[in-house]
C-alpha positions, 0 to 999 in steps of 0.5 A: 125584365123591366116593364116597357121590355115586356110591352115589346114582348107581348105583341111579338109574342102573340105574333109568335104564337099565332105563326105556330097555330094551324091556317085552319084556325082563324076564329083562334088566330084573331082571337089571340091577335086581340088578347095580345094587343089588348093586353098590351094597351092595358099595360100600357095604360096603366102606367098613366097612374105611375108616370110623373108629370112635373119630370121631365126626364126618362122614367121606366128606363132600362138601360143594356149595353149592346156593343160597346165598340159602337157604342150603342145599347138597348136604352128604353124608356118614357117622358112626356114626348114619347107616353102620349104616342105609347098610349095613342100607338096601343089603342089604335093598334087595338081598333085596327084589328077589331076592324079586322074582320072582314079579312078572311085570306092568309088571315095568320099572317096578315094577323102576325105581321100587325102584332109585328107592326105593332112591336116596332112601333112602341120601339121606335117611341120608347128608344132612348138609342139612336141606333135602336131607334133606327132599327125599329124605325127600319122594322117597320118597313117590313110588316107594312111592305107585306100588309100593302102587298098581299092584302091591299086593292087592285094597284097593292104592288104599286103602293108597297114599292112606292111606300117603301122606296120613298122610306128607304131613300129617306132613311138613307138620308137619316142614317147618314145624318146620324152618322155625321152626328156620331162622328162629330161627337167626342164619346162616341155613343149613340145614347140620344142624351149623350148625342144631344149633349154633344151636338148642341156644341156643335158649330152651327153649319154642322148641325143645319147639315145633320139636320136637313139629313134627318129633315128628310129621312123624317119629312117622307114620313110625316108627310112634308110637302114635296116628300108626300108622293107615296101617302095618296096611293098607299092610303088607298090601296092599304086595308082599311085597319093598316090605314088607320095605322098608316094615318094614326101613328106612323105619320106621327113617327116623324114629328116625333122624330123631328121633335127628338132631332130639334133637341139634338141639334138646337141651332140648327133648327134656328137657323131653319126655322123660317124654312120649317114654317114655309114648309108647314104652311105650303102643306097646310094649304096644299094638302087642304085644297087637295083633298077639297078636289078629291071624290075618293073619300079614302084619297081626301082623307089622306091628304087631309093628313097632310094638312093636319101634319103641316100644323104639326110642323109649324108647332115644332117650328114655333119653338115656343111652349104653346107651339110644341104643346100644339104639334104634340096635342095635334098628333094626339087628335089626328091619330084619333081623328083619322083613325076614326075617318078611316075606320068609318069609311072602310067599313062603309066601303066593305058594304058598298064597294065604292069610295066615290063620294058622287055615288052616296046620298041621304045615308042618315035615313038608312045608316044613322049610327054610322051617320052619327059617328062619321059627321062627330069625326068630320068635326073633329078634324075641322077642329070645332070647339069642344074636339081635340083639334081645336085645344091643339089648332089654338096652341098652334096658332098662338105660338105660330103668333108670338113667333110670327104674328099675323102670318098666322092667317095662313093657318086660318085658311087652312082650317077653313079649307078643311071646313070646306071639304068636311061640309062638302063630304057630309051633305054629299053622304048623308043629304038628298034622295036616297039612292036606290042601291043605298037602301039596303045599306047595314048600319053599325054592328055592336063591335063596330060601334065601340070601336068608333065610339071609343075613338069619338070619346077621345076626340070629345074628352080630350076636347073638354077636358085637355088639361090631363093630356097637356099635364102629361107632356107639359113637363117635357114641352117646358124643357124643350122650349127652354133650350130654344129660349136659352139660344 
């Protein structure tokens, strides 16, 4: 069995495990869910020491035919695109369950459905098929329906129905784009490499209609403004850890997806370019000033996270070498970013049961580890010199520069929009008289602190020394961005 096979297993596996274990046992079931996710981010993690940086082809690939007459097969495997997303998706998985402990019903399966979770997204990064790719991307769905359903807030029906009718109905509009790919291809295969080959000769009007199919089968998950009308509720009504799933890496499934499509189909996101920026920029500022008007804190990070990806978008739409480098490093800071913020604010709300900013003050005199680490969190979103944001926010908006010039301001707005929000959000937490009902608030548990300690590392270390993430997808990037300057 190849490697990134056995990372697929391992979850599973422990998901299998745990749905054998009796109910009565939750102090074993969590126990096993952590060595499970745990052991895959170790397996993860260390490949970093294996993989090439200066290759930009698949490495651990491991190829299986699946149905010939379809011509689809279990392809697996790693580049500079997809390592990044493995390493980010093992971790905060990880993060997610230690934050876990406050479930306390059908704690077998809320356990076995993230392990499960878990699986399908590391398949969705590592297929190199793209009809292995859509059964993963599809897999998702189903953990995440029962997770928001059974164990969200008061209006967790709602939020599950939304969520998944607003992904199915966009992978409607994928698969058929797909498809069209599929039959416009002489060989027949769904390979990503032999689709790509095949769709870059392609006429152009062909490949702007592929593409808008998978614009929005992938928008909805981004999310693109108008495609992001499930993202608010679902972050609200979702158990904190599966928000910082939510947040964290499923929002990044479709850049990632985008990025993969723009191989494939490389004059048609020419011909779209201007409308992929247009859309960036609208969500950058519309998504900011969104969550500038929230007071659910839960509600304001969620539309931050569509702020964030409209950055992303622009990167990709930039075409460039510092542009791509920037969507991809911006996918690395938002997950740890808002993984972070959701952890936070989750652990903040099992204590108070609020969300509404108006009903906090003054929290650093009665909780300032969690003070501490919330208001490192908020810098890292706005992108602050020596965050992770700020290397990605600068690639970003010089490649949004060399490509569009001083329309870049629009991107400066934004970052100070969020600048806005962030400083808003931390005076109304930690400043003024301390409310009565806040007094006997308790601070961060030493479990608690290392998993926020872990993220707000990452956050700094990738903000001081970037250069090991950007070598990790430098490779890749230069390729892509290649193709764009070729055409």
């Amino acid at each position: 069995m190849g490697i990134l096979s056995l990372l697929l297993l391992l979850p599973l596996l422990g998901a299998i495990l745990i749905a054998l274990l009796p109910r009565g046992r939750q102090r074993l079931i969590r126990g096993l869910a952590l060595v499970a996710s745990g052991a895959t981010g170790l397996l993860a993690w260390s490949l970093l020491g294996r993989f090439q940086t200066g290759t930009a082809g698949l490495q651990f690939a491991e190829w299986v035919e699946w149905n010939p007459r379809l011509g689809s097969a279990y392809s697996v495997g790693l580049d500079g695109f997809s390592f990044p997303m493995v390493l980010l998706a093992t971790l905060l998985c990880f993060i997610a369950l230690l934050a876990s402990s406050s479930i306390r019903e059908r704690v077998k399966g809320y356990y076995a459905l993230m392990l499960l979770l878990e699986s399908a997204m590391l398949g969705v990064f590592m297929a190199q098929d793209w009809s292995l790719f859509y059964v993963f991307w599809e897999l998702t769905l189903i953990p995440l329906l029962f997770l928001i359903g059974r164990w969200g807030g008061a209006r967790r029906q709602q939020a599950a129905l939304n969520f998944v009718l607003y992904t199915m109905g966009g992978s409607v509009f994928m698969l058929i784009g797909l498809l069209v790919a599929f039959d416009a291809t002489p060989g027949h295969s769904f390979a990503m490499t032999d689709l790509a080959t095949a769709g870059r000769l392609l006429p152009e009007h062909t490949q702007v209609l592929i593409f808008l199919g998978l614009l929005v089968g992938f928008g909805v998950k981004m999310p693109i403004f108008p495609l992001h009308g499930w993202l608010p509720l679902a972050h609200v009504e979702a158990p904190s850890p599966v928000s910082i799933l939510l947040s964290g890496i499923l929002l990044k499934m479709g850049a990632y997806g985008l990025i993969r499509a723009a191989d494939m189909l490389p004059a048609a996101v020419m011909a779209l370019q201007g409308l992929l920026a247009a859309l960036a920029l609208f969500s950058l500022i519309y998504g900011g000033l969104l969550a500038w008007r929230q007071t659910d804190l839960k509600r304001m990070i969620a539309y931050s996270s569509v702020s964030h990806m409209g950055v992303v978008l622009l990167g990709i739409a930039a075409l460039n070498t510092a542009g791509l480098t920037g969507a991809m490093m911006q996918m690395v800071a938002h997950g740890l970013v808002a993984g972070s913020l959701f952890l936070l604010i989750g652990l903040l709300y099992e204590r108070t049961h609020t969300r509404d900013i108006n009903h906090y003050s003054s929290l650093v005199q009665t909780t300032p580890r969690f003070a501490f680490f919330t208001v490192l969190a908020f810098i890292g979103a706005v992108g602050m010199p020596g965050t992770a944001g700020f290397v990605a926010e600068l690639h970003a908006l010089i490649g949004g520069f060399e490509r569009w010039g001083w329309l870049m301001l629009l991107l400066s707005l934004g970052v100070l929009i969020s600048a806005a929000y962030a400083i808003r959000t931390v005076g109304r937490l930690f400043t003024g008289p301390v409310r009565s009902q806040m007094r006997e608030v308790q601070d961060l548990r030493p479990a608690e602190m290392l998993s926020a300690g872990v993220l707000s590392a990452g956050i700094l270390l990738l903000g001081v020394f970037p250069s090991s993430t950007l070598n990790l997808m430098g490779a890749s990037v230069a390729q892509l961005s290649a193709l764009f300057a070729a055409h």
